[in-house]
PDB file of N, CA, C and O in Angstrom:
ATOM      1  N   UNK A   1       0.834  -1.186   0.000  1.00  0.00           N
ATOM      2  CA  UNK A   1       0.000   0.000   0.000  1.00  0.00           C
ATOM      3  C   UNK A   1       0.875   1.244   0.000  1.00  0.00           C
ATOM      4  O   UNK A   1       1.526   1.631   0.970  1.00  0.00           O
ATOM      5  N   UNK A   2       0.834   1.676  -0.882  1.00  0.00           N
ATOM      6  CA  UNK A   2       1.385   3.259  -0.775  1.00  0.00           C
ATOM      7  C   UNK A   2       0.935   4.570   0.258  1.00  0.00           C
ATOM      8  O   UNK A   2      -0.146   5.098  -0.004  1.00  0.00           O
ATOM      9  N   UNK A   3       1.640   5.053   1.294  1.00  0.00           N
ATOM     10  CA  UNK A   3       1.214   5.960   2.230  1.00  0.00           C
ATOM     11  C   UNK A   3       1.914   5.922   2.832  1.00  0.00           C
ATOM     12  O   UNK A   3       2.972   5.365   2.541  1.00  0.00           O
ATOM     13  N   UNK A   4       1.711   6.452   3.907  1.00  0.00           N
ATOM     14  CA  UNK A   4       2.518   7.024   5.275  1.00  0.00           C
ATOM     15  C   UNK A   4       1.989   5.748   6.404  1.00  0.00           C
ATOM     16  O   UNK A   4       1.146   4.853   6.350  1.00  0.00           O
ATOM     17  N   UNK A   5       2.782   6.124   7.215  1.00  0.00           N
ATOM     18  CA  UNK A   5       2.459   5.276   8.796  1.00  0.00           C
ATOM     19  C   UNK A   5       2.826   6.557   9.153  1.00  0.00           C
ATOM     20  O   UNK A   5       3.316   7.497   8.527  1.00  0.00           O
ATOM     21  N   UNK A   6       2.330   6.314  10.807  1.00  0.00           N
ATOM     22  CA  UNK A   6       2.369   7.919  11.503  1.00  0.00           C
ATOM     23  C   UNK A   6       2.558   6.888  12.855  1.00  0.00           C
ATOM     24  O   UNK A   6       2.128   5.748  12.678  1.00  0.00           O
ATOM     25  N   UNK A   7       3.026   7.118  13.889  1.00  0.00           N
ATOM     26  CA  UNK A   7       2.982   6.446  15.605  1.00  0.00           C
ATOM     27  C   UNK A   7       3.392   7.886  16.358  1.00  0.00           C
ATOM     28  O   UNK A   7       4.294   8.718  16.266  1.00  0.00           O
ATOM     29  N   UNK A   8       2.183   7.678  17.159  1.00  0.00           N
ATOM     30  CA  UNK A   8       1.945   9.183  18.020  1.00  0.00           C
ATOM     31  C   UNK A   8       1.674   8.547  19.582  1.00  0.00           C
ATOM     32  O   UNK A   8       0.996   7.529  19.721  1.00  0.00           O
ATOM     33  N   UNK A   9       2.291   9.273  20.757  1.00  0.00           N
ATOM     34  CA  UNK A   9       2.187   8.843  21.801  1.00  0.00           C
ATOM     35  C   UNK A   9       1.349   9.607  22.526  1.00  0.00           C
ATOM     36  O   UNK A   9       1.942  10.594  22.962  1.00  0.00           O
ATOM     37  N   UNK A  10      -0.002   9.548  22.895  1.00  0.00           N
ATOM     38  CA  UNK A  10      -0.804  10.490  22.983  1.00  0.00           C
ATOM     39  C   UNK A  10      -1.417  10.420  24.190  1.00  0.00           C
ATOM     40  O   UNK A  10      -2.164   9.462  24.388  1.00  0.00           O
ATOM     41  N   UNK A  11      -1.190  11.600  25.425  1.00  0.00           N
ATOM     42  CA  UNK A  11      -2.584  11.452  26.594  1.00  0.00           C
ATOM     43  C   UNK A  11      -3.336  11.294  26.347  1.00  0.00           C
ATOM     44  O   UNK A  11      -3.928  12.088  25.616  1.00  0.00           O
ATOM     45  N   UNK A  12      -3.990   9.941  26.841  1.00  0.00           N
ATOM     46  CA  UNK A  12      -5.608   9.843  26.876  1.00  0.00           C
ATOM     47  C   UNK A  12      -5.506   8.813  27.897  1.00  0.00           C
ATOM     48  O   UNK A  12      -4.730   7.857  27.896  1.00  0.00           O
ATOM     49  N   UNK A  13      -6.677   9.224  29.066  1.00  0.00           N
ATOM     50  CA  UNK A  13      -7.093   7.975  30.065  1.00  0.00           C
ATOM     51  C   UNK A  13      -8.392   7.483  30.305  1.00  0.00           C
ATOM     52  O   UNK A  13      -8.924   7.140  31.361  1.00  0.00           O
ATOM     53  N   UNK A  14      -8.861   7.509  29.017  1.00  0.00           N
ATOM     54  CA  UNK A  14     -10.254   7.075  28.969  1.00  0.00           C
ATOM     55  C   UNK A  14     -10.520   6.836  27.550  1.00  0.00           C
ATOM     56  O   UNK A  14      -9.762   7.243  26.669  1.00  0.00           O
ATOM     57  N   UNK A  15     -11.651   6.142  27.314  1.00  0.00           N
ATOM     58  CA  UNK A  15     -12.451   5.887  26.020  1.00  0.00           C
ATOM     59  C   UNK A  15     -12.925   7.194  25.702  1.00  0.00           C
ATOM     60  O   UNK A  15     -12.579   7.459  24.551  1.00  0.00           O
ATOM     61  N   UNK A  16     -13.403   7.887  26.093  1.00  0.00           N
ATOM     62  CA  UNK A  16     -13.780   9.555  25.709  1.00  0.00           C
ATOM     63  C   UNK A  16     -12.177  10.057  25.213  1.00  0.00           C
ATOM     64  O   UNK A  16     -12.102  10.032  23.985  1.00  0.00           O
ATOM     65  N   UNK A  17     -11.158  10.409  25.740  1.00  0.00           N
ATOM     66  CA  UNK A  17     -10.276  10.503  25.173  1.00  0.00           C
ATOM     67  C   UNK A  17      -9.868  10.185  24.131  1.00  0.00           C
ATOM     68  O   UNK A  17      -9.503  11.029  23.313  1.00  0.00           O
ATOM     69  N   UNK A  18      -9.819   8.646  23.849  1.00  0.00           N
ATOM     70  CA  UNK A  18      -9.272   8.521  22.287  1.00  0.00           C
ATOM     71  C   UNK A  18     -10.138   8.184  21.416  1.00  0.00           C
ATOM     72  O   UNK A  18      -9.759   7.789  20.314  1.00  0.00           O
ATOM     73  N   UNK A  19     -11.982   8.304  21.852  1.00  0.00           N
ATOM     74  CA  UNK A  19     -12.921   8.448  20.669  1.00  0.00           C
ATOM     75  C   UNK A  19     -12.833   9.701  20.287  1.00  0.00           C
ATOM     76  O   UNK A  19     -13.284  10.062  19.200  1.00  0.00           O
ATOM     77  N   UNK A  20     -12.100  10.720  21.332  1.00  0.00           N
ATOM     78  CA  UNK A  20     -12.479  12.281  20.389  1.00  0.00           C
ATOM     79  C   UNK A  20     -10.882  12.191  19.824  1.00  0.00           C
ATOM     80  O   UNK A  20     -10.756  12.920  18.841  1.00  0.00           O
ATOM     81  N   UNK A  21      -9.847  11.608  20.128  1.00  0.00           N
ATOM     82  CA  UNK A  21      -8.823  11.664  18.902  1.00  0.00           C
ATOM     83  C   UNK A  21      -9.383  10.906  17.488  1.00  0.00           C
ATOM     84  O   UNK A  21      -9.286  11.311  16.330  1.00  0.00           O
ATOM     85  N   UNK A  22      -9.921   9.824  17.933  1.00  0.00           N
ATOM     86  CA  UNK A  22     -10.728   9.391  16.483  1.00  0.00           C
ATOM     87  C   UNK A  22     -11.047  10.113  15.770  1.00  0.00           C
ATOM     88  O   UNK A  22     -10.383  10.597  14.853  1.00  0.00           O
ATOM     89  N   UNK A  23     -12.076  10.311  16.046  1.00  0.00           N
ATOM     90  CA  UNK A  23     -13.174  11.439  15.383  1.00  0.00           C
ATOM     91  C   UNK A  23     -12.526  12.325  14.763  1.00  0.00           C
ATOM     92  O   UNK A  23     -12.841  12.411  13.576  1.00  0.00           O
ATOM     93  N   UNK A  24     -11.411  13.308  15.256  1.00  0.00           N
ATOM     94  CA  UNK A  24     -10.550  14.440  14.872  1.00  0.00           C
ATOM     95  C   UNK A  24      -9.901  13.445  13.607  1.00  0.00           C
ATOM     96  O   UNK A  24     -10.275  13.753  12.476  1.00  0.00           O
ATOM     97  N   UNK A  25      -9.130  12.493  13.707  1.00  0.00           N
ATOM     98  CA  UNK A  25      -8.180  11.992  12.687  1.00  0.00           C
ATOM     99  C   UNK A  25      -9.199  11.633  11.791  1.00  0.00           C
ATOM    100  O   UNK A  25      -8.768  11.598  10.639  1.00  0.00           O
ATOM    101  N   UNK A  26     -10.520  11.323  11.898  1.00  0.00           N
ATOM    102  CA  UNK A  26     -11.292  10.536  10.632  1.00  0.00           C
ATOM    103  C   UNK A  26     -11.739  11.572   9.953  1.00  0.00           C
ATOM    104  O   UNK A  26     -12.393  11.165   8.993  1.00  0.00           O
ATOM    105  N   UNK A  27     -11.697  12.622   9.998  1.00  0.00           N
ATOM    106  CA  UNK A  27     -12.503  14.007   9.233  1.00  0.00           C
ATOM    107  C   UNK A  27     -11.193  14.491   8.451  1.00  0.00           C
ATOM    108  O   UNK A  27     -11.360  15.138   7.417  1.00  0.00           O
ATOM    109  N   UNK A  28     -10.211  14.277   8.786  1.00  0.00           N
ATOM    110  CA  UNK A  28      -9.010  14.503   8.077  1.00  0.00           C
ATOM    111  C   UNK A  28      -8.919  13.546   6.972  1.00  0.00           C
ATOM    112  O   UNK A  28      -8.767  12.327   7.054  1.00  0.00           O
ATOM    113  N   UNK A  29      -9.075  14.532   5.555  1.00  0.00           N
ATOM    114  CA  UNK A  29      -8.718  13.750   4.306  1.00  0.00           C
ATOM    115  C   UNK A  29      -7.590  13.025   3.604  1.00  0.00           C
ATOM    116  O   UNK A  29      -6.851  13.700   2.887  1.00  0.00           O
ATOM    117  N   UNK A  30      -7.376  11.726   3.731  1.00  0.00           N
ATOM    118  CA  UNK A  30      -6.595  10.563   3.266  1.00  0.00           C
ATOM    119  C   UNK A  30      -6.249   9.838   4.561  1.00  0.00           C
ATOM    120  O   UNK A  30      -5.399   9.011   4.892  1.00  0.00           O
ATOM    121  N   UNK A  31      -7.007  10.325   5.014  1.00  0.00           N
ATOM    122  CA  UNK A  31      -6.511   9.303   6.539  1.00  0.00           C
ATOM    123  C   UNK A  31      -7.507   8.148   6.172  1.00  0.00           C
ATOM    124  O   UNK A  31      -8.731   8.226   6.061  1.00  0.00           O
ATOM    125  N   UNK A  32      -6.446   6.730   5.961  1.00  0.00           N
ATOM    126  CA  UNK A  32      -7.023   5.344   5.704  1.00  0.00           C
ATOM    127  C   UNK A  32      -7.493   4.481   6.953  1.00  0.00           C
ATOM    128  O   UNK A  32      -8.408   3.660   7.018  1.00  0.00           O
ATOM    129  N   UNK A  33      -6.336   5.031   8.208  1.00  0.00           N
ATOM    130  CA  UNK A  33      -6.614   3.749   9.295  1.00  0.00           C
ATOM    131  C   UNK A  33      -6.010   4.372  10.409  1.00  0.00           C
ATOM    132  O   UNK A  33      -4.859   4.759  10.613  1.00  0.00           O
ATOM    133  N   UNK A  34      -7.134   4.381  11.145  1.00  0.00           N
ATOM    134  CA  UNK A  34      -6.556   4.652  12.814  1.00  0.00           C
ATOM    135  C   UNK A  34      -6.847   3.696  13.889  1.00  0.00           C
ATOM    136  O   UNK A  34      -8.003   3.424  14.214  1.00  0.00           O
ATOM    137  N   UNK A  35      -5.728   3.144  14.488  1.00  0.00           N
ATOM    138  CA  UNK A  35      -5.352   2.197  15.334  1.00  0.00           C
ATOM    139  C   UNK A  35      -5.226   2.935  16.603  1.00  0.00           C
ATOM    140  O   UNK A  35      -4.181   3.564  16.767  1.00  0.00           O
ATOM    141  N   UNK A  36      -6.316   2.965  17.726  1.00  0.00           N
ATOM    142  CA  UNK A  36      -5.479   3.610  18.897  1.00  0.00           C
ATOM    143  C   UNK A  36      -5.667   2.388  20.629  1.00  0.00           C
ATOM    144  O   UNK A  36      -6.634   1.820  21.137  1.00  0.00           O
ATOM    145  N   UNK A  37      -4.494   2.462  20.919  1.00  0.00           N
ATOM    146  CA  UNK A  37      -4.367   1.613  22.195  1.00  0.00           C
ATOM    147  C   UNK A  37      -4.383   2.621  23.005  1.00  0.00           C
ATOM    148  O   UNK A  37      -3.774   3.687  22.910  1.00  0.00           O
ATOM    149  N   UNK A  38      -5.364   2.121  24.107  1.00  0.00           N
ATOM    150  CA  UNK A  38      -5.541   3.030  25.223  1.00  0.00           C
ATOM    151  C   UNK A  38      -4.265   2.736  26.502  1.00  0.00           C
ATOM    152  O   UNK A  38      -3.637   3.486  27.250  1.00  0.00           O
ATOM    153  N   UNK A  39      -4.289   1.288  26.285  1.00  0.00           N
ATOM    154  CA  UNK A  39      -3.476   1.032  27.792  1.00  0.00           C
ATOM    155  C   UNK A  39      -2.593   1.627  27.481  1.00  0.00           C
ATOM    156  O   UNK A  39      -2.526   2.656  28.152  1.00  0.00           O
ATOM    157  N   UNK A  40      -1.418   1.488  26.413  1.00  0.00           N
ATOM    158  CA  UNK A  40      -0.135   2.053  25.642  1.00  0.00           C
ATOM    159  C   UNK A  40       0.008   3.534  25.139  1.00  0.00           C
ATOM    160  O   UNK A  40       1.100   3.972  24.774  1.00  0.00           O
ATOM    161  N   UNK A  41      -1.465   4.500  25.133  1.00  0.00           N
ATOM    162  CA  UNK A  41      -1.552   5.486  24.466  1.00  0.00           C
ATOM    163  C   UNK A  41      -0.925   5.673  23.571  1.00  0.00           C
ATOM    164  O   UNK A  41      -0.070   6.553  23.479  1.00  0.00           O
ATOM    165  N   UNK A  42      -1.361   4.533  22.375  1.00  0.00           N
ATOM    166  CA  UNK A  42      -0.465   4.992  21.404  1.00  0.00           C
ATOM    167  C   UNK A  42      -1.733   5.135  20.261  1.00  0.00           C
ATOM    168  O   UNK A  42      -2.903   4.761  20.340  1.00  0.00           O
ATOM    169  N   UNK A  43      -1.155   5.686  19.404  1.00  0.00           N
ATOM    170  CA  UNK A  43      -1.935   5.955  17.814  1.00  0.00           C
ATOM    171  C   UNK A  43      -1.216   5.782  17.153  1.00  0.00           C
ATOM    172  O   UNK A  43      -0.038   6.058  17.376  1.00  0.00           O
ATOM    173  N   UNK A  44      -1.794   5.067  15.687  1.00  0.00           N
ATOM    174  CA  UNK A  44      -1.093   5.011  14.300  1.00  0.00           C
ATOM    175  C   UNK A  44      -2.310   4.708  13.811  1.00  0.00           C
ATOM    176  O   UNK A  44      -3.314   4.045  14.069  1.00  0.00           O
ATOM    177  N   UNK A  45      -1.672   5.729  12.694  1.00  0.00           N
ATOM    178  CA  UNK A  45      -2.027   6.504  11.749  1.00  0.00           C
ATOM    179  C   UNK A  45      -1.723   6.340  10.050  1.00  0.00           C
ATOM    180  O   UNK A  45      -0.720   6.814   9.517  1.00  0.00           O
ATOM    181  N   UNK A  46      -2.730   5.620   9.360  1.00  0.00           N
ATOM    182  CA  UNK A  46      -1.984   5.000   8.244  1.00  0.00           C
ATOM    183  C   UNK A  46      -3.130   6.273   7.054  1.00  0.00           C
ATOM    184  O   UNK A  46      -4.313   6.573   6.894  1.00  0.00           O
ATOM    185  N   UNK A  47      -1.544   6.675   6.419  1.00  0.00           N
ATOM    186  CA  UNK A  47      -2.440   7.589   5.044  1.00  0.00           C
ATOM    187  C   UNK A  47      -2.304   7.520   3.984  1.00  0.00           C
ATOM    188  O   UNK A  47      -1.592   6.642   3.496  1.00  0.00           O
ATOM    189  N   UNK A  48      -3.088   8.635   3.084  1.00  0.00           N
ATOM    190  CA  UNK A  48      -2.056   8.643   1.591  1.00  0.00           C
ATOM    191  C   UNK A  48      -1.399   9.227   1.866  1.00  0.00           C
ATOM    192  O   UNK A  48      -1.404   9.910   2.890  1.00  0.00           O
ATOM    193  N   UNK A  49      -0.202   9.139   0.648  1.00  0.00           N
ATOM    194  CA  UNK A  49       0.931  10.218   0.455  1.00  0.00           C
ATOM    195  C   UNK A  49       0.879  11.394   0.381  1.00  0.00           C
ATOM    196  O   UNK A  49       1.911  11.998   0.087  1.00  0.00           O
ATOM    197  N   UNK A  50      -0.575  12.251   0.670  1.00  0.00           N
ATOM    198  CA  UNK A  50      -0.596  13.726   0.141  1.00  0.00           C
ATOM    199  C   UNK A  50      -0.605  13.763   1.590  1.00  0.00           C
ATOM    200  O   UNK A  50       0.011  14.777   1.918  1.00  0.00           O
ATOM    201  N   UNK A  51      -1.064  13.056   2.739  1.00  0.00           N
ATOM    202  CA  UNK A  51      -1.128  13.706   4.217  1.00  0.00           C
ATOM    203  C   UNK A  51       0.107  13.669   4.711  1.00  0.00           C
ATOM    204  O   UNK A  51       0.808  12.657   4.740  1.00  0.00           O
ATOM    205  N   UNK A  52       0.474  14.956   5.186  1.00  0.00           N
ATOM    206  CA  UNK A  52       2.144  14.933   5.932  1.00  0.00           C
ATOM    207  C   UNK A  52       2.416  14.602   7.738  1.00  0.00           C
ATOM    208  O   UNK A  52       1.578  14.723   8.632  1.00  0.00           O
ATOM    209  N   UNK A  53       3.297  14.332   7.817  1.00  0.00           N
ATOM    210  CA  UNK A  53       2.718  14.199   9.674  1.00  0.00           C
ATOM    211  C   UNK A  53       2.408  15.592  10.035  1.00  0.00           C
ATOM    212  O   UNK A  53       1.385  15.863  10.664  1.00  0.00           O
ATOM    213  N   UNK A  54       3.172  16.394   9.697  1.00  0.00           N
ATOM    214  CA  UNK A  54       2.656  17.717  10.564  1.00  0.00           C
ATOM    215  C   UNK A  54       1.262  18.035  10.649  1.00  0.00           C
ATOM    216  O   UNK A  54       0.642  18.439  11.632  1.00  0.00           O
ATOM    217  N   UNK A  55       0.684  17.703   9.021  1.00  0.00           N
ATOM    218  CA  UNK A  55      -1.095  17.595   9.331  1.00  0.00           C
ATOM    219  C   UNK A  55      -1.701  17.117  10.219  1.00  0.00           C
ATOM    220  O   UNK A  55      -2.778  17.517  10.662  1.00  0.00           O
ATOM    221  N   UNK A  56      -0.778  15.779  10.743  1.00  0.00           N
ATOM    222  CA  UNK A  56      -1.767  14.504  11.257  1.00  0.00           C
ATOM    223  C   UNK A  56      -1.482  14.887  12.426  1.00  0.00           C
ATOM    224  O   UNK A  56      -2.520  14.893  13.087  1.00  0.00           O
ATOM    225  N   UNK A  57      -0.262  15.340  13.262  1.00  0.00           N
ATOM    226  CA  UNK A  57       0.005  15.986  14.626  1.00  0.00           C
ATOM    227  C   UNK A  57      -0.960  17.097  14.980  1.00  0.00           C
ATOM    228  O   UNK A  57      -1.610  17.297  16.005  1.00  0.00           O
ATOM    229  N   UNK A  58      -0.832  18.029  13.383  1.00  0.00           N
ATOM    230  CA  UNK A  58      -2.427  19.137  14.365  1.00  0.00           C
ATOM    231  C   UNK A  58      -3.317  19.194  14.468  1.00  0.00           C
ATOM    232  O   UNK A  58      -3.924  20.008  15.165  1.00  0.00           O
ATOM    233  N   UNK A  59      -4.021  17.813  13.394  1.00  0.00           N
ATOM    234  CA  UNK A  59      -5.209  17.107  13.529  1.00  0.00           C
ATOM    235  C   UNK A  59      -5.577  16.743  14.878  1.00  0.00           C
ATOM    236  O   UNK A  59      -6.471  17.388  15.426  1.00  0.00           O
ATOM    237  N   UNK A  60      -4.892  15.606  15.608  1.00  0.00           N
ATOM    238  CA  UNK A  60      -5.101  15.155  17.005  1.00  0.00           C
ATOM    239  C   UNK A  60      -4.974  16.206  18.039  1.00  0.00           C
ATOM    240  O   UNK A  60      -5.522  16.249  19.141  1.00  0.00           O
ATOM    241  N   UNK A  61      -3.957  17.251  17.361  1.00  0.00           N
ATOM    242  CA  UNK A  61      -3.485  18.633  18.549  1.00  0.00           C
ATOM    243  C   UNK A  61      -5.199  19.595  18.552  1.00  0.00           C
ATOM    244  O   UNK A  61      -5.244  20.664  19.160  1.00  0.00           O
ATOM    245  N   UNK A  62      -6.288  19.137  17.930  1.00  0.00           N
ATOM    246  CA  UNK A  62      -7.183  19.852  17.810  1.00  0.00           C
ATOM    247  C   UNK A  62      -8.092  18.955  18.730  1.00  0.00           C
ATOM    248  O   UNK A  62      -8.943  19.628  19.312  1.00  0.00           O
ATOM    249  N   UNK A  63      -8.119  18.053  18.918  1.00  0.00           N
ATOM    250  CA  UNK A  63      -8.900  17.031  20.403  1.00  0.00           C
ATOM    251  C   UNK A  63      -8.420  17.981  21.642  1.00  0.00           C
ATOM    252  O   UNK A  63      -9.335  18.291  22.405  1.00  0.00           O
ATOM    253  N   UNK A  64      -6.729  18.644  22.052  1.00  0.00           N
ATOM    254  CA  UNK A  64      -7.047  18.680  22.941  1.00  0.00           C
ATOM    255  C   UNK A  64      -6.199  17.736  23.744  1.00  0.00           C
ATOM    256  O   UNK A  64      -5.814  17.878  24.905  1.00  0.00           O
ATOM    257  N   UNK A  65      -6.048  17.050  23.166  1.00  0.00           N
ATOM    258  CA  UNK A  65      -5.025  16.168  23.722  1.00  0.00           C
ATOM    259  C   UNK A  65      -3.507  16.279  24.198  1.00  0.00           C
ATOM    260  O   UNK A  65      -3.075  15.875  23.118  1.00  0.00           O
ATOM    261  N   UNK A  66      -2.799  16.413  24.651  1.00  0.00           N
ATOM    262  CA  UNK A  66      -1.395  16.172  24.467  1.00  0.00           C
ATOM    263  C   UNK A  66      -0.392  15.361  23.876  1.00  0.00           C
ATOM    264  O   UNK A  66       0.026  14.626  24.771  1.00  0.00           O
ATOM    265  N   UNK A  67       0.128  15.158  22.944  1.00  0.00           N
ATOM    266  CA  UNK A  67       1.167  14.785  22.077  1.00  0.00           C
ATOM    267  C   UNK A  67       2.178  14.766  22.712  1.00  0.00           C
ATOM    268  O   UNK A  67       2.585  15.874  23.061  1.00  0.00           O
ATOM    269  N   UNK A  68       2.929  13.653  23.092  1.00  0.00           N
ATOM    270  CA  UNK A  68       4.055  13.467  24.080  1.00  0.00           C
ATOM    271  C   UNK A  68       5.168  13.348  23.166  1.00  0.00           C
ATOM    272  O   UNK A  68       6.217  13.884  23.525  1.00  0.00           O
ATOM    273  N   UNK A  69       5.141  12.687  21.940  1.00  0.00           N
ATOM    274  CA  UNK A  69       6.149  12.017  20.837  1.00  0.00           C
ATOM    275  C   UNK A  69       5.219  11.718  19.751  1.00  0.00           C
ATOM    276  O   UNK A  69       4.004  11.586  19.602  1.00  0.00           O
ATOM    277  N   UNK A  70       6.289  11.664  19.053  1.00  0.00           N
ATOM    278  CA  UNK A  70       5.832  10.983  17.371  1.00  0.00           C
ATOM    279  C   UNK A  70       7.143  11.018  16.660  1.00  0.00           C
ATOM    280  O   UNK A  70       8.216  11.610  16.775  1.00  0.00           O
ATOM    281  N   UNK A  71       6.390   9.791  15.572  1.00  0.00           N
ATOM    282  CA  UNK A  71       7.293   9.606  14.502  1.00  0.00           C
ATOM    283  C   UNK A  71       6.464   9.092  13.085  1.00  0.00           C
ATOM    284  O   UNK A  71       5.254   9.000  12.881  1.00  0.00           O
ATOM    285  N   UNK A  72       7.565   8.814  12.249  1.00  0.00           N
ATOM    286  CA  UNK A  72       7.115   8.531  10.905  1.00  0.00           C
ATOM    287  C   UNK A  72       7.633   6.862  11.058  1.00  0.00           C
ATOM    288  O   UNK A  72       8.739   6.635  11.549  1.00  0.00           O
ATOM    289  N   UNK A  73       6.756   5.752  10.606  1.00  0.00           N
ATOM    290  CA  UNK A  73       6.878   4.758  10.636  1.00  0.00           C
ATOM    291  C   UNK A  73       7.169   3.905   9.369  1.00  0.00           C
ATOM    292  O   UNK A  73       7.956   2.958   9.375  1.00  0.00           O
ATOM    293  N   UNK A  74       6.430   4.342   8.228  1.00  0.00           N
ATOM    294  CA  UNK A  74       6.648   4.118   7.194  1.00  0.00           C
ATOM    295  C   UNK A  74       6.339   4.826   6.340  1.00  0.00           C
ATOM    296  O   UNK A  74       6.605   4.537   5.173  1.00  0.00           O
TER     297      UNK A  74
END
């Protein structure tokens, strides 16, 4: 599959927490797949090639959330 991977380490301590990071990443255009573990707070983030991480960081930075780390995965 051609795209990006994205892995973001993200506060959240609840299901309300990372349904409203959901929600934020799914309204964002070319975003294919969001994976988020609560116990691990982690997210990944699978896109097309036109979405850059910096999009996808101020996407989730619009939940509200805190962004501890990230990287580009693939």
């Amino acid at each position: 599959m051609v795209g990006h991977e994205y892995q973001f380490n993200v506060a959240m301590s609840c299901s309300g927490c990372s349904g409203a990071v959901n929600r934020v990443l799914n309204k964002l255009d070319g975003v294919n797949d969001v994976k988020i573990t609560l116990d691990d707070q982690k997210v990944i983030v699978k896109t097309t090639d036109s979405v850059s991480y910096d999009s996808v960081l101020a996407q989730i930075k619009k939940s509200g959330k805190e962004v501890r780390s990230g990287e580009v995965v693939a």
